[in-house]
C-alpha positions as CSV (number, residue, x, y, z in Angstrom):
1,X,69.8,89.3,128.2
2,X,70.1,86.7,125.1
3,X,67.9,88.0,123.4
4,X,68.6,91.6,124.2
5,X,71.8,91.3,122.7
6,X,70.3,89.0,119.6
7,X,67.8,91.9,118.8
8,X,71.2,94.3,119.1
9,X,72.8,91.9,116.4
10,X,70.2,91.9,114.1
11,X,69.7,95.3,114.2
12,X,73.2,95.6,113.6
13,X,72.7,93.6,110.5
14,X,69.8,95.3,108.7
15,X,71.5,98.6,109.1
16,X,74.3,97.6,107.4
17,X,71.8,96.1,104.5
18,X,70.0,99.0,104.8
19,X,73.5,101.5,104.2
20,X,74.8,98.8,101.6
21,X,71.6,98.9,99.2
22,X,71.3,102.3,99.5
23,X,74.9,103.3,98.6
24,X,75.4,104.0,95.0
25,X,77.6,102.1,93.2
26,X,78.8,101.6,89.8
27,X,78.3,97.7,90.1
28,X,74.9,98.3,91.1
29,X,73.2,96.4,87.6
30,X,76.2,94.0,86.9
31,X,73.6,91.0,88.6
32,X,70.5,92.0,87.9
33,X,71.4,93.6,84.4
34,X,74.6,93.5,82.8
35,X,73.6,94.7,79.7
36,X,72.8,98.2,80.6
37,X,75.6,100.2,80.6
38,X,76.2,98.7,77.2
39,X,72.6,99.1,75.8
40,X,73.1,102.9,76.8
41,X,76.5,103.2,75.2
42,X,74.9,101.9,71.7
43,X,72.0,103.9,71.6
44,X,73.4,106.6,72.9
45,X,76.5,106.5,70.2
46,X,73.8,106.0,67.4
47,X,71.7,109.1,68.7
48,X,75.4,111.3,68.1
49,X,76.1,109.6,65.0
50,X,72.8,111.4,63.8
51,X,73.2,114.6,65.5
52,X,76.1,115.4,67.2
53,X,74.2,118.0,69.5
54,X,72.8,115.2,71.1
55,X,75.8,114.6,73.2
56,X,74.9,118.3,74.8
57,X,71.6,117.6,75.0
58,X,71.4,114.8,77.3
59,X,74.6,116.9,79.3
60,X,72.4,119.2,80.1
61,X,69.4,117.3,80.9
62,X,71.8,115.5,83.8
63,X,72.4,118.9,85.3
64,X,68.8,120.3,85.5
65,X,67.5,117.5,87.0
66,X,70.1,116.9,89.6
67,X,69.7,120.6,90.9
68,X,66.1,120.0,91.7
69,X,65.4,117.5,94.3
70,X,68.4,115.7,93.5
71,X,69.6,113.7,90.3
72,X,66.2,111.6,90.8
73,X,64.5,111.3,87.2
74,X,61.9,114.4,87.9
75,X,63.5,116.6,84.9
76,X,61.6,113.8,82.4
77,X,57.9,113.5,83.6
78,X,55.5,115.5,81.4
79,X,53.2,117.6,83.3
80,X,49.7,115.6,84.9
81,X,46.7,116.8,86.5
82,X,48.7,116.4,89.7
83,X,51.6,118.5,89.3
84,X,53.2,120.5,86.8
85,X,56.4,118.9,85.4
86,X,59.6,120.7,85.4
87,X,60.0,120.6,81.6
88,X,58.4,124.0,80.8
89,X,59.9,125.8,84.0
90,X,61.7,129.0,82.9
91,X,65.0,127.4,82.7
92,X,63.9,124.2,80.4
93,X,61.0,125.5,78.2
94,X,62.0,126.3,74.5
95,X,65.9,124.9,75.7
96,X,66.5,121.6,77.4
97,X,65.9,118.9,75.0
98,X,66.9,115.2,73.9
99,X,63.8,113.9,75.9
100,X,63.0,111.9,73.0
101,X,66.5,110.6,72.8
102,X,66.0,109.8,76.6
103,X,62.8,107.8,75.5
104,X,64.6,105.8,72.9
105,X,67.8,105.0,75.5
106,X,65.6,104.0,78.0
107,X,63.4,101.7,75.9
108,X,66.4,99.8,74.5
109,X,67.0,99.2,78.3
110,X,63.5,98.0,79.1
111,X,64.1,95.9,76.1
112,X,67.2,94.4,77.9
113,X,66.5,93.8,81.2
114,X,62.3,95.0,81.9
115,X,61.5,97.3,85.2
116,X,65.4,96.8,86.6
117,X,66.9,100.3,85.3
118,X,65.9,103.6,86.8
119,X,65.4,106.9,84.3
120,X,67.7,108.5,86.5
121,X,70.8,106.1,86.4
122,X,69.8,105.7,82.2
123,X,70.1,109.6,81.9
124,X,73.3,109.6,84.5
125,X,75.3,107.4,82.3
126,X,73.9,108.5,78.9
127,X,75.6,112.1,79.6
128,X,78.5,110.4,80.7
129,X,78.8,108.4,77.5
130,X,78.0,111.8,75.4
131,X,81.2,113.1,77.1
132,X,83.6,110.0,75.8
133,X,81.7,109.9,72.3
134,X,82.5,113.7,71.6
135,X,86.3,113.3,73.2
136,X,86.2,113.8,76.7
137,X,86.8,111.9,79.9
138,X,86.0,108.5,80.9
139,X,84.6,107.6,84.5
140,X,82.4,104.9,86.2
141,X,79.2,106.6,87.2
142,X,78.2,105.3,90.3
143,X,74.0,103.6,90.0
144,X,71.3,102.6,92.1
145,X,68.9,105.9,91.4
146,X,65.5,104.9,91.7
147,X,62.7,107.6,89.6
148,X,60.7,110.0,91.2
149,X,56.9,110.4,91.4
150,X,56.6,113.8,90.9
151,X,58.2,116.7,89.4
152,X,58.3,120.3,90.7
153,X,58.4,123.7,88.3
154,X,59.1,125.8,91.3
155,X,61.7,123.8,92.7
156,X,63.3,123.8,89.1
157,X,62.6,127.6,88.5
158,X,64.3,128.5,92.1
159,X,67.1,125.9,92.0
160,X,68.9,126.1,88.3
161,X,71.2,129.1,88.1
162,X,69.9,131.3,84.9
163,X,73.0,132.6,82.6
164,X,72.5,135.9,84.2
165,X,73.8,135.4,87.5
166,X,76.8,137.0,88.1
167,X,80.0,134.8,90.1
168,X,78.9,135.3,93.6
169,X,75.5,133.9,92.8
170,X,76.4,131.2,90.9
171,X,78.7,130.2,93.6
172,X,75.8,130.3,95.9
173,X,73.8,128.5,93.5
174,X,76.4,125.3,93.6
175,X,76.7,125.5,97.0
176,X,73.2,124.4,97.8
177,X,73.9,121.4,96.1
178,X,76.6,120.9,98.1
179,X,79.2,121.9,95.3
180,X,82.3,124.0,95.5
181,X,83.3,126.4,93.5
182,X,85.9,124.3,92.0
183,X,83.0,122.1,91.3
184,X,81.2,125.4,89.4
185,X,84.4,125.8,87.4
186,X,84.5,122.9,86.4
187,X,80.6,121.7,85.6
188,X,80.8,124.8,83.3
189,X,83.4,124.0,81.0
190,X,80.4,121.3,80.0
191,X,79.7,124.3,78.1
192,X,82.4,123.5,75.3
193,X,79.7,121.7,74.1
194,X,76.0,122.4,73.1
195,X,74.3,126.2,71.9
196,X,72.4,129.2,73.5
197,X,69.6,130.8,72.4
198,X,69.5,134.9,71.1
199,X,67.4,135.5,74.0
200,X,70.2,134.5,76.5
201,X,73.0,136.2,74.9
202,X,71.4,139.7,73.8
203,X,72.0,142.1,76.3
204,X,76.0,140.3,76.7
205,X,76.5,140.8,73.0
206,X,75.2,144.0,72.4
207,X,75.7,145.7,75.9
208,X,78.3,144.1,77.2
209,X,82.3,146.0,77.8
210,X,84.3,143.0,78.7
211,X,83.9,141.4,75.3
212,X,86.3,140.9,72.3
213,X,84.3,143.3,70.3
214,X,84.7,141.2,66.6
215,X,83.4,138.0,68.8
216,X,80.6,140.0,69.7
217,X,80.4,141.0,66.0
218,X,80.2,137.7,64.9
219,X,77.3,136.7,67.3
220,X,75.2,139.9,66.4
221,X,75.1,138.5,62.7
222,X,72.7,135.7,64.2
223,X,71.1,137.6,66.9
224,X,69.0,140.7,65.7
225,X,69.2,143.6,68.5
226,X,65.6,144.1,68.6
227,X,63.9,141.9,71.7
228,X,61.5,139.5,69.9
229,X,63.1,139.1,66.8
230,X,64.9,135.7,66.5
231,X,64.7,135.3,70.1
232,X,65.1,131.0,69.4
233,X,68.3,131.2,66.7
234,X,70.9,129.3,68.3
235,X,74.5,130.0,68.5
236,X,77.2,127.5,69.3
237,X,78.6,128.4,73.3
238,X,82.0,127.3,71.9
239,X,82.8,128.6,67.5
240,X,86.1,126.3,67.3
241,X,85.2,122.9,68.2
242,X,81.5,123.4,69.4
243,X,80.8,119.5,69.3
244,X,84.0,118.3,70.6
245,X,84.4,118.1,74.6
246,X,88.1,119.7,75.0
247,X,89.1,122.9,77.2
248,X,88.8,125.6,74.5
249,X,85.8,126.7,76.7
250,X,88.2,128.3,79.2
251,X,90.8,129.8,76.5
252,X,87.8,131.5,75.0
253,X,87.0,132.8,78.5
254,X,90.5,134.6,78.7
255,X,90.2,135.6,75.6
256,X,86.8,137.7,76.7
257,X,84.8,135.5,74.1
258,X,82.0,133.7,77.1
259,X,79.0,134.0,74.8
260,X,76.8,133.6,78.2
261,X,76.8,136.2,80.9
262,X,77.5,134.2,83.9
263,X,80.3,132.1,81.6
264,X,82.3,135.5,81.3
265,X,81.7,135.9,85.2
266,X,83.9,133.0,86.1
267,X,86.9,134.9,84.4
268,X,85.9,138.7,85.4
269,X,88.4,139.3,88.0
270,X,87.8,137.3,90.5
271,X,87.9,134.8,92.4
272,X,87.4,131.6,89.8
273,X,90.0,133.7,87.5
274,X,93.1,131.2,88.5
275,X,91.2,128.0,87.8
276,X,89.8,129.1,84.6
277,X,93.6,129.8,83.8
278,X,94.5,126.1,85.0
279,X,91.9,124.5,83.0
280,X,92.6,126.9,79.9
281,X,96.1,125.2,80.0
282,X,96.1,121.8,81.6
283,X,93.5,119.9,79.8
284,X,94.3,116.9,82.0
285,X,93.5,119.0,84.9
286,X,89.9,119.9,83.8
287,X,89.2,116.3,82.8
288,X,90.2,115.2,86.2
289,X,88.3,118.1,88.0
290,X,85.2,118.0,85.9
291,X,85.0,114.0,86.4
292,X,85.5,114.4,90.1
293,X,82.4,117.2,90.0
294,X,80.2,115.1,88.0
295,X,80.7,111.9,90.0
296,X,79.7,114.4,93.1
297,X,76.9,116.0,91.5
298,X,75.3,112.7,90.7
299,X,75.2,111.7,94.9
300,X,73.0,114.7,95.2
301,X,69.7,113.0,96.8
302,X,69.5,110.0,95.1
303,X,66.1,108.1,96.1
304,X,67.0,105.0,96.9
305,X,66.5,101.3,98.5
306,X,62.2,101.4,98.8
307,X,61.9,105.1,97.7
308,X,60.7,106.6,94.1
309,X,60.6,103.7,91.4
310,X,61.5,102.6,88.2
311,X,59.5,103.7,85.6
312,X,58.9,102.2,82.7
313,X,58.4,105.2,80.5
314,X,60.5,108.0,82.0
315,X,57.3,110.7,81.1
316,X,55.2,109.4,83.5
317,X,55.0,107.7,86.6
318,X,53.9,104.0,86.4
């Protein structure tokens, strides 16, 4: 019976070592390497001083990789002979970039503290630090990612909503990932920052009714109608302050002037209609909202205690 109960205690005590290790929190490095979050901040700030679009960039790159197999590094790895990377899926080839803004970040970190920080905590809190550098919200992200092995291009082709859904399906979308549509709302007013390509926009711009017809004026100057023809020219998502995170993304939505399909959709008549008002007018409101939605779209999946690993070099595996 002792020892009955002694194996019951000690069970008792690994599973709460297990739960505590594998919880993320935002302390998670302040032991092993409390240099990190500020080794991010630098490089990160020094990569915007450069190029403000950088601050998108790595946004963006948080997103796609947490919507496939969870916010677990994948989004990074360059293709092998094993698998085919998620970088030239549908959704990412010829548009997600700053992967060589991601290298840089994360080898200022192996510089500070070697083999301790995961790519996908490094990438988790580089976009949040793109968000206070161009004027948004400050949060603490919450760490202890460890990096995938593998990537997946069908995974990433089936799992990151293209700018042609239409509300329903983008709530859908969200909701696999365990977001509401509050969530969705607010993730996409990330899109007062950063550009689309002609290629996404054509068919809004030029077929389109519910547009402001002189914004969709303005866009055709950059976008030739025929299909083929300056298919890569980018246009800013956002023409007032298209490198400062604020809430003009929603005003333009009222305004009918979504350059992307599915950002018009969240003011169409529906359902998201009242928060895209909200946000359009409370800008303290969206901050709050869109911090809440990234601190919950960064627990989807995370590998942690003896899963994945820390990589090195975020393209490949070690």
């Amino acid at each position: 019976m002792a020892s009955s109960s002694l194996f019951v205690r000690l069970a008792f005590v690994l599973l709460l070592t297990w739960s505590s290790y594998a919880q993320l929190t935002p302390h998670y490095y302040a032991y092993s390497c409390p240099k990190a979050l500020p080794t991010i901040r630098s490089a990160v700030k020094s990569a915007i001083s450069n190029d403000k679009r950088v601050g998108a960039q790595l946004l963006r790159l948080f997103f796609h990789d947490c919507f496939v197999n969870g916010c677990d590094g994948s989004l990074l790895l360059d293709d092998t002979s094993t698998f085919i990377g998620e970088k030239n899926a549908q959704p990412n080839r010829n548009s997600a970039r700053g992967f060589n803004i991601v290298d840089n970040i994360k080898s200022a970190v192996e510089k500070a503290c070697p083999g301790v920080v995961s790519c996908a905590d490094t990438l988790a809190v580089a976009a949040r630090d793109s968000v206070v550098l161009l004027g948004g919200p400050d949060w603490q992200v919450k760490l202890g990612r460890r990096d995938a092995r593998t990537a997946s291009q069908a995974a990433a082709n089936n799992s990151i909503p293209p700018p042609t859904f239409n509300l329903n399906q983008l709530i859908n979308s969200f909701a696999n990932q365990g977001l509401s549509q509050k969530d969705m709302v607010a993730l996409s007013g990330g899109h007062t920052l950063g550009v689309a390509r002609c290629i996404n926009i054509r068919d809004r711009i030029y077929n389109e009714t519910n547009i402001d017809p002189s914004f969709a004026k303005t866009r055709q100057s950059n976008c030739p109608r025929t299909a083929g023809s300056g298919d890569n020219n980018v246009n800013p998502l956002e023409l007032q302050t298209p490198t400062a995170f604020d809430n003009k993304y929603f005003k333009n939505l009222i305004n009918k002037k979504g350059l992307l399909h599915s950002d018009q959709q969240l003011f169409n008549g529906g359902s998201a209609d009242s928060l895209v008002r909200s946000y359009s007018s409370n800008s303290d409101l969206f901050n709050k909202d869109f911090v809440a939605a990234m601190i919950k779209m960064g627990d989807i999946k995370p590998l942690t205690g003896s899963n994945g690993e820390i990589r090195k070099n975020c393209r490949k595996i070690n």
